[in-house]
N, C-alpha and C positions, 0 to 999 in steps of 0.2 A: 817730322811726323806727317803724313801722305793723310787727308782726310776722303774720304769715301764721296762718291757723288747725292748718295742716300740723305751724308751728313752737314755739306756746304747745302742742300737743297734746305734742306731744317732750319739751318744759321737763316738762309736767307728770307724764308718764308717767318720765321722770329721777328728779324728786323724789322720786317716789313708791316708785321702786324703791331710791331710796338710804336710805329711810324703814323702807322693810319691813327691811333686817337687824334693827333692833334691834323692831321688830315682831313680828318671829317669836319670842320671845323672852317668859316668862311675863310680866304686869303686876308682881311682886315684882321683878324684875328690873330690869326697865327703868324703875321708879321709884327703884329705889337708885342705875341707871346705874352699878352692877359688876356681876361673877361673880367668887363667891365661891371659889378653889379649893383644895383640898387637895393638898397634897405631901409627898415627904421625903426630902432632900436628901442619900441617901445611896446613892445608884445611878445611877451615872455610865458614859456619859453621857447618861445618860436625865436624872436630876433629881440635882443635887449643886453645890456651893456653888464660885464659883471663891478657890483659896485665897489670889490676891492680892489680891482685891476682898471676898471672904466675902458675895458677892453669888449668889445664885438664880441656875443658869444650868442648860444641859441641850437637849436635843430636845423635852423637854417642857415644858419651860419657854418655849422658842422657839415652840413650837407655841400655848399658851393662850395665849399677848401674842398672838400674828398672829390666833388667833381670835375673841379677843372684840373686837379693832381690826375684823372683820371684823363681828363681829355687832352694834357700834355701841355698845358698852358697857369701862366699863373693867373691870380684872381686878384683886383681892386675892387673894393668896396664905397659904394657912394651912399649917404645919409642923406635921404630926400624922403618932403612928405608925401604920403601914400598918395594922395590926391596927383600928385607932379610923376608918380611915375610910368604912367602910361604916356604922358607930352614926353618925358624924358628917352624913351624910348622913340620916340615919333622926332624927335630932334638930332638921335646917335649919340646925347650924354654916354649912357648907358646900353649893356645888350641886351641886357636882362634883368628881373629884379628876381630877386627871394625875400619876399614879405607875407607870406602866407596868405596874399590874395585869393580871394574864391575865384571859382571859373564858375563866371557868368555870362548868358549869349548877350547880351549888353554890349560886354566888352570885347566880344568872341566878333564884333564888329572891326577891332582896330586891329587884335592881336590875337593870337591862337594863343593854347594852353596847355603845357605840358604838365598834366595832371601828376603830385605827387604822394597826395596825404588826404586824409578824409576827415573830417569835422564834424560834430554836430551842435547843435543849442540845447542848452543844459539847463533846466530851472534850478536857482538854488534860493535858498534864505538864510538868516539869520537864526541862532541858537536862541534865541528869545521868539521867533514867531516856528520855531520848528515845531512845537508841542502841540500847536495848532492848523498846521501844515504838516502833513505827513505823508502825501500823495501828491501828484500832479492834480487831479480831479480837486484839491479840497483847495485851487488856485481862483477857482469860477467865483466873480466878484470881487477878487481882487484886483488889489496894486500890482504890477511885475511891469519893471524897465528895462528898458535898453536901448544899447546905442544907437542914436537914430541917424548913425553915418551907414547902417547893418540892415540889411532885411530884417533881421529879429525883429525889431517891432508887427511886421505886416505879416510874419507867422507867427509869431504871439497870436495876433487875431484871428488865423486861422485855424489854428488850434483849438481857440476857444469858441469858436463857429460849431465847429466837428466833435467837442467834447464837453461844452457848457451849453451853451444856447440849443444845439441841438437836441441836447436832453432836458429840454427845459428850466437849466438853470443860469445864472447870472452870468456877464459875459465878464470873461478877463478884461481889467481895464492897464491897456499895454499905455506906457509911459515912454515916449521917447528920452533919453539923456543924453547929456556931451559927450559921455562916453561910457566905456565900461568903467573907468574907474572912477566917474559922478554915480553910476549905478550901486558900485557897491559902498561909495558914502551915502548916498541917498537908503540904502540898507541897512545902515548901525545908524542912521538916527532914524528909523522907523516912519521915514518920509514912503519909503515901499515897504510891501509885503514880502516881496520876492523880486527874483530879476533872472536875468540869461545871458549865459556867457558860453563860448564856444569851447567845448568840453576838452579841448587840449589843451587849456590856459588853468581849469581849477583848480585842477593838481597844485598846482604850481603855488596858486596863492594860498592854497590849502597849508601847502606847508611854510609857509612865509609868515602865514598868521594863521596859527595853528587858533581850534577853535574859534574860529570866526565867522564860516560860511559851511551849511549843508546841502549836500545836493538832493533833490526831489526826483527820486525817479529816474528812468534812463534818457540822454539827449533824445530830444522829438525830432529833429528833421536831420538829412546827411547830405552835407555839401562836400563839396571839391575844391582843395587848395591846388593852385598851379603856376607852373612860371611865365611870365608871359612873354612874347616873344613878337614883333611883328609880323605878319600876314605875310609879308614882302619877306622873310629872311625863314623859308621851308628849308636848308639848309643844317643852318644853325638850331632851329626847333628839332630837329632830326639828330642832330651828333650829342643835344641834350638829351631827349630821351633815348637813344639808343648809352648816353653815358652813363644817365640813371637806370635803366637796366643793367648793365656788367656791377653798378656798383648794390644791385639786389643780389646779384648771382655768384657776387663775389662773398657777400653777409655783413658785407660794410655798411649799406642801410640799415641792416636789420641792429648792428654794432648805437645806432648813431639814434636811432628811436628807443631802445633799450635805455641807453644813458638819458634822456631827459624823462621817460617814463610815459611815451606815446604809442605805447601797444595797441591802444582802441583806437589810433587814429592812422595805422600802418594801411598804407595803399597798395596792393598786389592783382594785377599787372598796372605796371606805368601806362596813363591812358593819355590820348589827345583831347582838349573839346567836350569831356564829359559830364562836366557839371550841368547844372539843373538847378532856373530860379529858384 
């Protein structure tokens, strides 16, 4: 069978395009044929283990499988703490991490940011102080915690700057904790009023422990989750978000937020660099 010039030019232009994802891609990469990623399995359900399998699972977990399947390379997963992975990157452990890190210009210092997802701070409380909290405004003078490894504490404050004091009422007294998950024991024993949690996590425990936590109103401020990626490797930040767009365009993102129930925190267009303290 005699193919046409028309149709070897097709074949070849196919190839060549199935060629270029993992082309895009630095030569250290595509010579190991992985990416290397950093996570930590402890922020669900972003990145956290399933407890029947003790296996990796998450949004972002879902997300690096689909993309480096997309960028023609396999994926290793490295378990480091959040704190270790910006050095980690700065040392070549790691190329990248997916931990639902915010993109802040802080860090916008070491590492760019391939914006993927958007977040906000959620007030919630407890089913025992709900009856008495029923609004964000009826928070002035109280208790509300959070992590104090998070900005949320110092927009706690500014919230209650802008929406208590300023109206002349008592100001939110923001409680740092060890973490979110001291914030929400410090919640059922009524050591707080209220607390805040980053609105694509409450679902989650919502349904974990059903009737246990209310949320107050809609999240107050919107940040930026991103991947970070060093400064030094414009490259590899480029064949990421250009992989994280085919896999918008393709509805495989849209596939992959669906399943964990992150509809309010879907990001459209992938951005570079655009979070905001």
């Amino acid at each position: 069978m005699k193919l046409t010039a028309g149709l070897i030019a097709s074949v070849i232009a196919l190839s060549f395009g199935t060629m270029s994802h993992a082309a895009e891609l630095p030569d250290r990469i595509k010579k190991a044929g992985k990416i290397v990623v950093a996570t930590m399995p402890n922020y669900a359900p972003i990145t956290f283990k399933d407890p029947a399998t003790n296996k990796l699972t998450g949004f972002d977990i879902d997300l690096g499988e689909a993309l480096a399947k997309e960028l023609g390379v396999g994926i290793e997963w490295q378990e480091i703490a959040f704190a270790q992975m910006i050095p980690s990157l700065q040392t070549g452990r790691v190329d990248i991490a997916l931990a639902g890190m915010s993109d802040l210009p802080a860090r916008r210092e070491i590492v760019d940011f391939v914006d993927y997802m958007k977040s906000g701070a959620q007030f919630y409380t407890s089913p025992a102080m709900a009856a008495t909290i029923k609004t964000p405004e009826d928070l002035c003078g109280k208790k509300v915690g959070a992590s104090r490894s998070t900005n949320w504490p110092r927009q706690i404050g500014e919230w209650s700057q802008a929406n208590c004091v300023a109206r002349g009422k008592r100001a939110v007294e923001a409680i740092g904790t060890e973490g979110s998950a001291d914030a929400r024991t410090q919640l059922k024993t009524q050591r707080l009023d209220a607390a805040v949690q980053g609105n694509e996590t409450l679902p989650y425990f919502q349904s974990q422990e059903p009737n246990s936590y209310v949320l107050i109103g809609e999240a107050f401020t919107v940040s930026l989750s991103g991947i970070p990626v060093l400064k030094t490797e414009t490259q590899l930040r480029d064949a990421i978000k250009e992989g994280l767009e085919r896999l918008q365009q393709k509805g495989i993102y849209d596939e992959i937020v669906k399943k964990y129930g992150l509809q309010a925190n879907k990001l459209t267009p992938i951005t570079i660099n655009q979070g905001k303290d």
